[in-house]
VOVO-254804 format. One record per residue (C-alpha): residue in one letter; x, y, z. Coordinates in pm, whole numbers, plus 50000, padded with zeros to 5 digits. Layout:
// VOVO-254804
AXYZ;...
***
This chain:
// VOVO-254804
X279595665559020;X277345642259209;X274735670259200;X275215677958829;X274375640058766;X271605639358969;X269925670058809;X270605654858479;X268805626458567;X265975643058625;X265765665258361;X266115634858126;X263655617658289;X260725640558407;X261195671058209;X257895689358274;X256665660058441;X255745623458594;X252495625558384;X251405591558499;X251405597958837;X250245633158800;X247015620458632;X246005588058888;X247475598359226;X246255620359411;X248505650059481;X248055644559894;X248005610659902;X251225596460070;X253055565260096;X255435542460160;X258045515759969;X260395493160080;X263765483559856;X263355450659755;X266715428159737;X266385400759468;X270325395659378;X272975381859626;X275505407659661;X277015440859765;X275335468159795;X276305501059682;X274005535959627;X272405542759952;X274215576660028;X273495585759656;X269505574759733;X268855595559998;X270165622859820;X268395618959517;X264845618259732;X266135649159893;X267235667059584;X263385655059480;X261155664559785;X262755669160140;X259855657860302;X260845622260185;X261895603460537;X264355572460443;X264795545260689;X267875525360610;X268255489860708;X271545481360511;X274765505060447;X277035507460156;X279455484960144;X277155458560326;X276795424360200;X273325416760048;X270645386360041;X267775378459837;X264485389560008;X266255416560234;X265285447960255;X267775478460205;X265045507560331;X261905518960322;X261165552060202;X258205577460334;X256215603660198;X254145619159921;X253065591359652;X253825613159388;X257425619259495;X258395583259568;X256765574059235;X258625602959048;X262085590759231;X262095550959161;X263335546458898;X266375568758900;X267235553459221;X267155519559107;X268895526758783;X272025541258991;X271965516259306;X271275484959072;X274785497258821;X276315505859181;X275865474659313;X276865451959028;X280105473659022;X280605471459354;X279815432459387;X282135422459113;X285105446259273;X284595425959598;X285065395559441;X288315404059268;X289815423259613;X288515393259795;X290725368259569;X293815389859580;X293615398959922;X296455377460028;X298975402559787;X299965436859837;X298795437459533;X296075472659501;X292805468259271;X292935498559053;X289915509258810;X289855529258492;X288205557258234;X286565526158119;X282865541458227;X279815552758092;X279715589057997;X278295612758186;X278515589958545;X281835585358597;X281615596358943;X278925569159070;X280785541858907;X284245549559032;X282145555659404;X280675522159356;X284565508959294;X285595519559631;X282675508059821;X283425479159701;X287025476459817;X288845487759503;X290885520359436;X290345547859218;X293115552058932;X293375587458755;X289725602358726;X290215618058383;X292645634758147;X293535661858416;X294555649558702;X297625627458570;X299355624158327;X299045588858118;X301475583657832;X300145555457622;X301255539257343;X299555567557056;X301725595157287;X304675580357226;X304585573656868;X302775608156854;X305395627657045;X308345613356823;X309105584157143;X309745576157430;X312065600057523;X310385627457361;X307595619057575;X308765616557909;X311065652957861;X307795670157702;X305825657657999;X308245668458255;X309005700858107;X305075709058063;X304725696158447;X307395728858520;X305825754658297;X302305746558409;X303045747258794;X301265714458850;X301165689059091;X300775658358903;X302285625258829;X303575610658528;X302695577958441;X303905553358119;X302895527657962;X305425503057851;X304735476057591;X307785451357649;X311285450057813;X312945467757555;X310585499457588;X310625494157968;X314745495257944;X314265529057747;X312155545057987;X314265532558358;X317675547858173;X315645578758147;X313585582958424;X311775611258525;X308545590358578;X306475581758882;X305045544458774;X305385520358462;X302515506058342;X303535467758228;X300965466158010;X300125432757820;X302765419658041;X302565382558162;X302875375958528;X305975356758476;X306845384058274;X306145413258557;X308145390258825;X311645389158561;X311555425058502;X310395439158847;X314225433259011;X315155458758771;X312435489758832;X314095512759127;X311485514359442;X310825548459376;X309015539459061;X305065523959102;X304855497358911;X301255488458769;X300175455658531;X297295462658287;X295965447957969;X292865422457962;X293205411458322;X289745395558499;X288735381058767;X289295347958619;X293705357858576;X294095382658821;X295595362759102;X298745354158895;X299575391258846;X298815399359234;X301195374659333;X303785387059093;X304835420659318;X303535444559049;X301925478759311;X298485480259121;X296835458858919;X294055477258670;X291285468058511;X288425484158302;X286355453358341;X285335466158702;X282975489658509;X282905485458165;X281755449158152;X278855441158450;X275425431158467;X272915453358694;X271945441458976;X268205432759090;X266785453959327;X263345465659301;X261285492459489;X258035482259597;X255285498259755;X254335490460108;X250425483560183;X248975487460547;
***
């Protein structure tokens, strides 16, 4: 999948090609840039770099100075990159676009594990991404310390709120899923979403589910009702949780703690590739 958004990239982006460069550099001439840090941080995208200048020319030699996962300064430099102009010039931006989404992602997810690191508490993303790169933002959410929920409609089952009222309720719901779980063959888990105590009561006296999602839940809320969920179920809070109210529902027991605001809602980072004069 990596590969498939790669290609993508530069089929959106050069198509028959990097006309500017074609038409002012010369096609021997090579070069070298450096990857400029402007933004205290985390960085994230330096696996995905180095392929993307391989995927481009293989003759591109990367020298990296920094690691994903690595904590970031202003005026540091990540790596320098080696090789035909034309190449470097055809690869920068796509680069920067994915490393500086990367590493706002995974800055922002090391600040929330960071404040709920005392809890047992697991950081938990969501489908909450931009189309088409899933995969690199969901990366970028484990470099920076989170944990990847479900990664789309097929590998879990999810039922929300609209599957409920859409299967005829909750009990509906959870049979259907099971039995469809035994026709199918599959290995999956079932997952729930409860909207209050009453629903959650519903769904323990049935059972047949592998976590509860407390979703819109307080944490004083989540620390009455937990007592009540049998170990074997997960337990996971959701439902406009930040950075800024996180630590209350960490603290409360819940298993995982989600939140789309991991991807949906950060700023790029600044990072800038520059070229490197002898």
């Amino acid at each position: 999948m990596i590969d498939q958004i790669i290609k993508f990239a530069f089929e959106e982006d050069i198509q028959e090609g990097d006309h500017t460069s074609l038409s002012c550099v010369p096609e021997n001439a090579t070069g070298k840039a450096k990857l400029l840090v402007k933004e205290d941080g985390v960085l994230a995208g330096m696996e995905l770099a180095e392929r993307i200048f391989n995927y481009y020319d293989s003759d591109l030699k990367i020298t990296a100075f920094k690691k994903d996962g690595d904590t970031i300064k202003v005026g540091e430099i990540a790596f320098e990159v080696e090789g035909k102009s034309q190449s470097i010039l055809a690869t920068e931006r796509i680069v920067l676009n994915f490393m500086q989404r990367m590493s706002a992602i995974a800055t922002q997810t090391r600040s929330v594990v960071d404040s709920i690191k005392h809890t047992d508490a697991k950081l938990l993303d969501t489908r909450k991404t931009t189309p088409g790169i899933r995969a690199i933002e969901k990366w970028a959410v484990k470099i920076g310390g989170g944990h990847n929920h479900r990664f789309g409609l097929y590998d879990m089952i999810m039922i929300k709120d609209n599957h409920i009222d859409y299967s005829g309720g909750i009990e509906a719901a959870i049979t259907k899923a099971n039995q469809y779980i035994q026709d199918k063959d599959l290995d999956i888990k079932i997952e729930i979403e409860v909207r209050d105590e009453k629903e959650l009561d519903e769904v323990l006296a049935i059972g047949n589910v592998d976590r509860i999602m407390l979703d819109n839940f307080t944490p004083e809320k989540i620390k009455e009702v937990l007592s009540k969920i049998p170990s074997n179920i997960e337990t996971e809070a959701s439902g406009g949780i930040n950075k800024n109210n996180i630590v209350g529902y960490a603290e409360s027991g819940v298993n995982y703690i989600s939140s789309g605001a991991l991807t949906h809602s950060v700023k790029s980072m600044d990072l800038s590739l520059k070229a490197i004069y002898n």
